[in-house]
KOLFIVEX-920626 format. One record per residue (C-alpha): z, x, y. Coordinates in steps of 0.25 Angstrom, whole numbers, plus 5000, padded with zeros to 4 digits. Example, Ala and Ser with C-alpha at 12.3 -4.5 7.8 and 13.67 -1.06 7.14 Angstrom:
503150494982/502950554996/
// end
This chain:
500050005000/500450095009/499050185010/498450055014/499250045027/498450085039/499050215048/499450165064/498850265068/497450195065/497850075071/497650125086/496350175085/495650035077/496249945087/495650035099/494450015091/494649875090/494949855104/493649925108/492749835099/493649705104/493349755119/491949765120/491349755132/490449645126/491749555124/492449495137/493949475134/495249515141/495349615131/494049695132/494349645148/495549745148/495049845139/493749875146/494349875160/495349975156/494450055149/493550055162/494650085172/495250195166/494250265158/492950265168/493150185181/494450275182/493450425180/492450355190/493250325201/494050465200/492650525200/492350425212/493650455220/493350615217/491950615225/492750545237/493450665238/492450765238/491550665248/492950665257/493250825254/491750855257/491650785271/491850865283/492250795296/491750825309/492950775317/492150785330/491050685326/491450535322/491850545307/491350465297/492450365293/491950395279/491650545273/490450485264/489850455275/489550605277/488150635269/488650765265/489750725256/488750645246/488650755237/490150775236/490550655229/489150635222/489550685207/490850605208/490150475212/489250495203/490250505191/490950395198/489450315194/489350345181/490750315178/490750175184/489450145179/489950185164/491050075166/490149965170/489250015158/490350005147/491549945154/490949805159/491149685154/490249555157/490249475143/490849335147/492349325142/492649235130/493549105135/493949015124/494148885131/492848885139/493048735142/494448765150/493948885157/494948915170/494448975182/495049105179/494149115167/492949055175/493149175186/493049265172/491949205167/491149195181/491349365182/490149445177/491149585176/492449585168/492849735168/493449745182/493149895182/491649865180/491749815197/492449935201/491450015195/490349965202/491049985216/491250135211/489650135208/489650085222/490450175229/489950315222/488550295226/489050245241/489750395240/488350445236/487550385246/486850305237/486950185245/485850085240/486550105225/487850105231/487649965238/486949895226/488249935219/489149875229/488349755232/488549725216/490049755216/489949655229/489449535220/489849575208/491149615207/492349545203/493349615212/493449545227/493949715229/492949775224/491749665232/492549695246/492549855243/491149855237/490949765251/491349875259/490650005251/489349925253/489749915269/489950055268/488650085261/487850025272/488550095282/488250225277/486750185274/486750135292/486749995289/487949955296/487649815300/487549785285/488749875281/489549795294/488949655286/489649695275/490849735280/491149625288/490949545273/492149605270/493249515269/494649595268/496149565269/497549605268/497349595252/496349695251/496849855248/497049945259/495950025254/494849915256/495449895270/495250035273/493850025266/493349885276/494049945288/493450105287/491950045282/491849955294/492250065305/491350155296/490150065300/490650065314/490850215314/489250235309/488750155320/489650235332/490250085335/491550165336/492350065345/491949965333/492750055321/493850095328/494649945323/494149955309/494650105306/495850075312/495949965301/495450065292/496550145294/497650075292/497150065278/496450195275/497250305265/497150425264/497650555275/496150595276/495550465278/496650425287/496550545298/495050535295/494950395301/495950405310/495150525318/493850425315/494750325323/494950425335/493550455334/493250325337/494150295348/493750405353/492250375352/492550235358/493150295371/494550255369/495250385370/496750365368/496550285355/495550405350/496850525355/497850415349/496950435334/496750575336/498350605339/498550495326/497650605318/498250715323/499750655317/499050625304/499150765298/497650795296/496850925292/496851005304/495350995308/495650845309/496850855317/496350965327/494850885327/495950755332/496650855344/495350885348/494750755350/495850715356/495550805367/494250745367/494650605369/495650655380/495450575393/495450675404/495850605415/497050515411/497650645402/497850785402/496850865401/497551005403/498450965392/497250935382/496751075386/497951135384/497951085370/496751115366/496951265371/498051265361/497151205351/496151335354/497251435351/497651395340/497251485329/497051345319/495851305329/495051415330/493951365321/494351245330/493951315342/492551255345/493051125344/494151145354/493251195365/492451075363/493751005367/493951075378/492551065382/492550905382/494150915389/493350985401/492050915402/492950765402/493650875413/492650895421/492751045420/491151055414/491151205416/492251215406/491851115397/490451195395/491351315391/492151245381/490951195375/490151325374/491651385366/491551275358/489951295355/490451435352/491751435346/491251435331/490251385323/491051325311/490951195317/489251175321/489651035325/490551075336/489551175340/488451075341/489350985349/489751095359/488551125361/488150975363/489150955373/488451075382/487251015379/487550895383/488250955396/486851005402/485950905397/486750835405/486450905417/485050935414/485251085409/484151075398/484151215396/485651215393/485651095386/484651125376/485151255372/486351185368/485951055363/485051155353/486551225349/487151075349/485951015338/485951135330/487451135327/487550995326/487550915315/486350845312/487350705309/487950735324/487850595331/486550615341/486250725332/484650685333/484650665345/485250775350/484250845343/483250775348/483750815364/483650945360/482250945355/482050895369/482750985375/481951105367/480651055372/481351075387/481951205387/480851315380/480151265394/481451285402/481451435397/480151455400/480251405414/481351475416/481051625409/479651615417/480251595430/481251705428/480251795422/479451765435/480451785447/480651925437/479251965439/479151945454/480252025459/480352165462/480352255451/481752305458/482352175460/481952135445/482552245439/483852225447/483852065440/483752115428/484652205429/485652105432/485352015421/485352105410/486752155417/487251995416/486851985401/487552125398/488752055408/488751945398/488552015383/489752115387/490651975390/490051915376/488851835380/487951915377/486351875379/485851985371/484451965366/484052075357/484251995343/483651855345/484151835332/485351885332/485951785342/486751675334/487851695340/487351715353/486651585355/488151535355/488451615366/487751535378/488551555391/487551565401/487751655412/488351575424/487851685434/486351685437/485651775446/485551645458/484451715468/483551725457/483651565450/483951565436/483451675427/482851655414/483451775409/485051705412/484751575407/485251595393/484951455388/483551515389/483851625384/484451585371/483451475368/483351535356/484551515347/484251375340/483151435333/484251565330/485051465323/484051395317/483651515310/484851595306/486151495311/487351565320/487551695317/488551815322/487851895333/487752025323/486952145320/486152105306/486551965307/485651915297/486451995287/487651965279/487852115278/487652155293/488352295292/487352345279/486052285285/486452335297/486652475291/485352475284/484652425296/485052545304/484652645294/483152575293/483052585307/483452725309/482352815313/481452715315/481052745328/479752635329/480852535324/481752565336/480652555346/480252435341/481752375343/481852445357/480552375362/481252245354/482552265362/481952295375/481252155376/482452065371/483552135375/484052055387/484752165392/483452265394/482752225407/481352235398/481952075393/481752045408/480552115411/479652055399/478651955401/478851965417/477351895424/477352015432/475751985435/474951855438/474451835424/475851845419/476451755430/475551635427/475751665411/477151635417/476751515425/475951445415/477351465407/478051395417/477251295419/477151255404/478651245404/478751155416/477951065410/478451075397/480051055404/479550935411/478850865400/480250885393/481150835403/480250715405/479950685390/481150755382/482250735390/481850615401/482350705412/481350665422/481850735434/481850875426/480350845422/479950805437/480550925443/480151025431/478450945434/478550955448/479351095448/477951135438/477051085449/477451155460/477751295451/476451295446/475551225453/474251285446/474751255434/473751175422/474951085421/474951025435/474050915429/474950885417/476250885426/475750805435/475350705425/476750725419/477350695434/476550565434/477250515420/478650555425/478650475439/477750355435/478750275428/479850305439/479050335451/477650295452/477450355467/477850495462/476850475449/475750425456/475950565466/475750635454/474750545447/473850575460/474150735460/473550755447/472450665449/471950725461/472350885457/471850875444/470850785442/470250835428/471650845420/471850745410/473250705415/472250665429/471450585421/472550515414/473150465426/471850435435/470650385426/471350255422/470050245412/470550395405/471250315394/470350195394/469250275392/469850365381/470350235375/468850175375/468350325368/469350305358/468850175354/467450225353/468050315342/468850225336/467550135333/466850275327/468150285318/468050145313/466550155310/466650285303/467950225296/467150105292/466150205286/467150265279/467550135271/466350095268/466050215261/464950265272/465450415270/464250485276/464150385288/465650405291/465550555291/464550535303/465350445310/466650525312/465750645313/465150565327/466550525330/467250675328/466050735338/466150635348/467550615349/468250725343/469450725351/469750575349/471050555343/470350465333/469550615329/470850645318/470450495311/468950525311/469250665303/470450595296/469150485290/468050605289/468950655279/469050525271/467550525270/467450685266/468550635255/467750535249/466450605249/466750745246/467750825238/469250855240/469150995247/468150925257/469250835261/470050925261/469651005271/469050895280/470550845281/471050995285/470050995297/470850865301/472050925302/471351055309/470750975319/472050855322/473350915317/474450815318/473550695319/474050585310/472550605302/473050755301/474050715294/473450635285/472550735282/473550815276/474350725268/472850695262/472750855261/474050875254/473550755246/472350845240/473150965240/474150885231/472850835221/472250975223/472951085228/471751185224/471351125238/472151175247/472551295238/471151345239/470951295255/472251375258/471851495252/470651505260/471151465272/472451575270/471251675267/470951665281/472151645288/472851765282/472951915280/473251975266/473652095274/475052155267/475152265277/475652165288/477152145290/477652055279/478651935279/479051855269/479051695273/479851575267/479151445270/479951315268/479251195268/480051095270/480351115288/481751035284/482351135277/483651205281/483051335289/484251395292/484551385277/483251445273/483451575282/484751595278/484351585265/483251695267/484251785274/485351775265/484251805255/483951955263/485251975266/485551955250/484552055244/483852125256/485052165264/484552305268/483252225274/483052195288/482452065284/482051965294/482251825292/481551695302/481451555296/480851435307/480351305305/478751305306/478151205316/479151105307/478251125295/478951235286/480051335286/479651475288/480651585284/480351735287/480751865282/480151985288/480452135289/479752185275/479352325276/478052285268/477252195261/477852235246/479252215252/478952085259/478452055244/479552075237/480552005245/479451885243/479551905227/481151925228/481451795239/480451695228/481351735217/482551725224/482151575230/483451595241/483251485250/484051355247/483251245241/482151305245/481151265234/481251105237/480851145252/479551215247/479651365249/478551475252/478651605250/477651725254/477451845262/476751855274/476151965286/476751935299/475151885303/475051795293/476251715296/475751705308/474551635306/475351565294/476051505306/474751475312/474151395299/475551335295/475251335282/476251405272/475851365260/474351445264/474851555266/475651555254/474351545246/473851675254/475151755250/474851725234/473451745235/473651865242/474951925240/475551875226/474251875218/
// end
């Protein structure tokens, strides 16, 4: 009997089993009800949501405030953090959707009286989802591709949980995730539809109270209705948890009052933040700005001073530094006291450059100071710092941007206009008297590089840290106007283009190198001896060193040909500045005085006619009496111009007008040839049309159709070249265009084409001359790419494995087309060739394949007239041919 009983120990596992077997998912009882929303909670919607809470942090720990800049009442909001959280979200996904997979149950429950049913088994029978679980885990679908920025899936998610599921907790928090996606996407009116459809009370968690009230002064935030958000986040925050989330929003708040103009509640918040205990950044970004919202004239000024002196010499702020001078920039400007505040902001602009925002905004604010009073120049120079330092998500960034584009196209012709006249009054003086101005320039700029300012000239490229340095010098010479050769704005023109190339750098020997004092060492002994080498540096020096009066003396119109060189110069430029003020920048009275100022300077100019005409358009909407003075001038004086015919024969556009009907009835009939298949007698017709009217802006359409017929009555090479002389004869017409996509078109079907026609043309554009100086060349095609990056890569690249090398590297953009990247300084060809074999195996640049890279080695007059023919990819063909075979 006894080896018949069954062990206990068995008896656990065979009633797991038979619980398992009795909890299908395909059976619907209390049972199977419990069992399957235990399982689902603990064993994967517990892993998911860990996962899920996991890549919140790292989205939180990844973001990096800007506490000068409105913050963003959410950290996802910030594009950069995406990729922080993504792998956590994504295991969040798959383990939700594995629940909903094994885990929900939609079979009907068994009743056994069907015929007494009570309305808490109709509720039962009327749900489409008995696992609880099953709802939560399509909100956590929801949320991780919201943290993804997978909006569109997100919403579809949350637009289910909203009608679907069977918690009224998890519709209201789906609600206000779907509001928040919208936000995000820019559609606030429907994101503020949603939100408003929220109905909420005292019953609800103070999580989702945090989470209604924070999402609608997020919508308000996005759209700058600041006044709007300040009551909801101040809801919010009686709700919110968490130390981080509460100083956040409670500088947020500040921020806002701040924004709104109501300066005592903005100090009360920041003084509240300040008592919260936060990270030091925080806390000293809230003193700051509390000097910032500081009304000048019903407090204390001195006493804000005072303490932000004592914020400067402490030892914890001195990465701080930049910002403090900002304050006390903005303290002096509310002050009055403008000289002061200019000074702050230029130590602000100079203090550092950890923090590029802060630079860019100092540099806004002088900006912003001359533009103001006219000062282009000025203006300019820095609105160029301001834009490059920025960050392209600064408010106003684009256009900002787009006032310094202006602003370029004004002051190259401000330089010009001033270098002439200085170089001018140089030339007409006594050769005593000259000599003696000179002197006492180069005797300021010594004044100024012994006291730290120094103007030297000799290494354009070597001036990083110098183009930070843009004190001008207060003194100028007064009988003799204002001299080019002080105005340093001028002067320094340069440096955007410095810092689009290599970034800041320390003003350093060797400071393309990491390891300066080697190269340096190395450098010295290659040069010694070499006596042509240091006649060529002296003759260098002599020209571009400020400090030799030979810098002065150059290029002087000491003769008549040279002096009207020099006035045709002028002239240009005046008319170039005018046509800015008038069309860039609407400064009207800048552009009158700058045309009439042209005018009486250079009364024999060829551009009188065409600023006088340009005089005419200024005045006649404002003062027809003063247009119609001009209008007459250039009628009577010059009769013949174009800009006279304009404005006298009232017939001049009529009669172009009635010519270009003519042609547009030759177009139709030669198109309707065309269609009807009449090749021959369509060939004749543009052929007519092209020799009577071959400047008619209809001309590109006739060569545009001629090449249509040549497709479909002769081959594909044929066609080919008709539609290249299109684009020879109309580049950048809309046909010219065409014409290409229809050429890249043939190049795609048969690229023997164009392979063949390049190699030709390639043949008779360049030399296969190896005795030249050789450089090596990168070409990226695509104009977007990170340039800075790319030349850094390059040089990191020499510096890596040619360190004894006096390598030199250029990269620029290329009429917008390409990046062009430059390494010159090869003894010969065969070493030029071997850093070419060495630099393709080594592939340095950084994602350089997707941008489309080329790679070849090149005679300084071949890249020359590759400039001209603007076509790498040629030349590339020339350099195997020629060089690889």
């Amino acid at each position: 009997m006894a080896s018949k009983i069954i062990p206990y120990r068995y008896l656990f596992p065979v009633a797991v089993l038979l619980l398992m077997v009795t909890c299908s998912i395909e059976r619907n009882t209390q049972t199977t009800r419990f069992y399957h929303s235990l399982t689902a909670r603990y064993n994967i919607y517990f892993n998911g949501n860990e996962s899920f809470k996991a890549g919140v942090a790292r989205i939180m720990d990844t973001h990096r405030d800007d506490f000068a800049e409105i913050l963003n009442v959410f950290e996802y909001s910030d594009p950069a953090t995406v990729q922080a959280g993504s792998a956590d979200m994504e295991t969040a996904i798959q383990k939700a959707s594995k629940l909903i997979s094994l885990k929900s149950i939609t079979a009907k429950p068994e009743i056994q009286n069907k015929r007494d049913i009570s309305e808490r088994d109709k509720k039962l029978l009327d749900r489409k989802e008995y696992n609880e679980w099953v709802d939560d885990s399509y909100l956590l679908i929801g949320k991780a591709r919201f943290y993804k920025h997978e909006f569109d899936e997100a919403e579809a998610v949350l637009n289910y949980c909203i009608e679907e599921a069977n918690d009224q907790d998890i519709r209201t928090e789906s609600s206000i995730w779907l509001a928040r996606s919208h936000a995000e996407r820019g559609d606030y009116g429907e994101a503020l539809r949603i939100i408003s459809g929220v109905e909420l009370n005292e019953d609800h968690s103070r999580s989702l109270m945090a989470m209604y009230y924070t999402t609608l002064a997020d919508i308000y935030v996005k759209q700058k209705r600041y006044s709007e958000a300040t009551e909801p986040l101040s809801k919010g925050l009686e709700y919110v948890q968490g130390k981080r989330s509460r100083y956040r929003l409670t500088y947020l708040l500040a921020q806002l009052y701040e924004h709104s103009g109501n300066s005592l509640m903005a100090t009360n918040f920041y003084r509240k933040v300040t008592r919260m205990n936060p990270p030091y950044e925080v806390e000293f970004n809230a003193r700051i700005n509390i000097a910032g919202v500081f009304d000048v004239s019903t407090g204390d000024p001195a006493g804000i001073q005072k303490e932000l002196d004592k914020m400067l010499r402490d030892p914890k702020n001195t990465r701080f530094q930049d910002q403090i001078y900002y304050a006390m920039g903005n303290l002096a400007m509310r002050e009055g006291n403008e000289s002061q505040a200019l000074s702050y902001f230029r130590k602000s602009a100079f203090a550092g450059t950890s923090n590029p925002n802060q630079k860019g905004r100092s540099y806004l604010s002088l900006a912003d100071y001359f533009y103001e009073r006219s000062d282009y120049m000025d203006a300019g120079l820095y609105l160029d710092s301001a834009v490059m330092f920025l960050d392209t998500n600064y408010p106003g960034y684009d256009e900002l941007k787009n006032r310094s584009r202006n602003l370029n196209e004004l002051i190259p012709n401000l330089v010009i206009m001033e270098r002439e006249d200085s170089l001018q009054r140089l030339a007409v003086m006594p050769a005593e008297q000259r000599n003696e101005i000179i002197s006492g320039i180069i005797a300021e700029v010594s004044k100024a590089g012994a006291s730290g300012n120094s103007t030297d000239y000799t290494d354009r490229y070597n001036m990083g840290q110098y183009y930070e340095n843009e004190q001008r010098f207060q003194d100028n010479i007064e009988q003799e106007g204002k001299w080019y050769f002080y105005n340093q704005a001028a002067l320094t023109f340069g440096r955007t283009e410095f810092r689009r190339r290599w970034g800041d750098r320390k003003l350093e020997d060797n400071w393309r190198r990491s390891n300066r004092t080697r190269s340096g060492a190395d450098q010295s002994m290659n040069d010694e001896g070499d006596e042509s080498t240091t006649a060529k540096k002296d003759t260098i020096t002599s020209v571009l060193d400020n400090k030799n009066p030979e810098f002065y003396l150059r290029n002087l119109p000491v003769n008549d040909s040279l002096l009207a060189i020099s006035n045709d110069k002028h002239a240009l430029a005046m008319l170039n500045a005018g046509k800015a003020y008038m069309g860039k920048l609407n400064d009207t009275t800048k552009a009158a005085e700058t045309f009439e100022a042209l005018i009486s300077r250079h009364p024999q100019s060829v551009l009188i006619p065409e600023t006088l005409y340009e005089l005419y358009r200024l005045y006649e909407p404002s003062n027809k009496i003063k247009a119609e003075t001009y209008r007459q001038r250039l009628i009577e004086r010059y009769p013949a111009t174009e800009f006279a015919k304009i404005l006298s024969d009232p017939d001049y556009y009529r009669n172009l007008r009635e010519d270009q009907l003519v042609t547009e009835k030759l177009y139709e009939a030669a198109y309707e040839s065309y269609t009807n298949e009449q090749f021959e007698k369509a060939i004749v017709q543009i052929n007519d049309a092209l020799a009577v009217h071959p400047d008619n802006p209809l001309a590109p359409k006739f060569m545009l159709l001629h090449s249509y017929v040549i497709a479909r009555t002769t081959d594909e090479r044929t066609f080919r070249e008709d539609l290249g002389l299109l684009i020879d004869n109309f580049p950048g017409t809309p046909e010219s265009e065409k014409a290409k996509e229809l050429i890249a078109g043939l190049d795609k079907k048969m690229p023997e084409l164009k392979i063949e026609e390049d190699k030709i043309i390639a043949a008779e554009i360049y030399s296969a001359d190896t005795t030249d100086t050789r450089i090596f060349v990168l070409v990226i095609n695509d104009p977007n790419f990170n340039l800075n990056q790319a030349s850094f890569d390059v040089i990191s690249y020499n510096i890596d494995y040619y360190t004894n090398k006096n390598y030199r590297t250029e990269g620029s953009l290329f009429e917008n087309r390409f990046l062009l990247i430059t390494v010159s300084g090869f003894s010969n060809f065969k070493s030029a060739m071997d850093y070419y074999q060495k630099f393709l195996s080594a592939s340095p640049v950084r994602n350089g394949i997707a941008a489309g890279l080329k790679m070849f080695v090149i005679s300084q007059a071949n890249l020359q007239k590759l400039k001209e023919d603007k076509d790498p990819g040629r030349y590339e063909i020339f350099f195997r041919e020629n060089f690889l075979k």
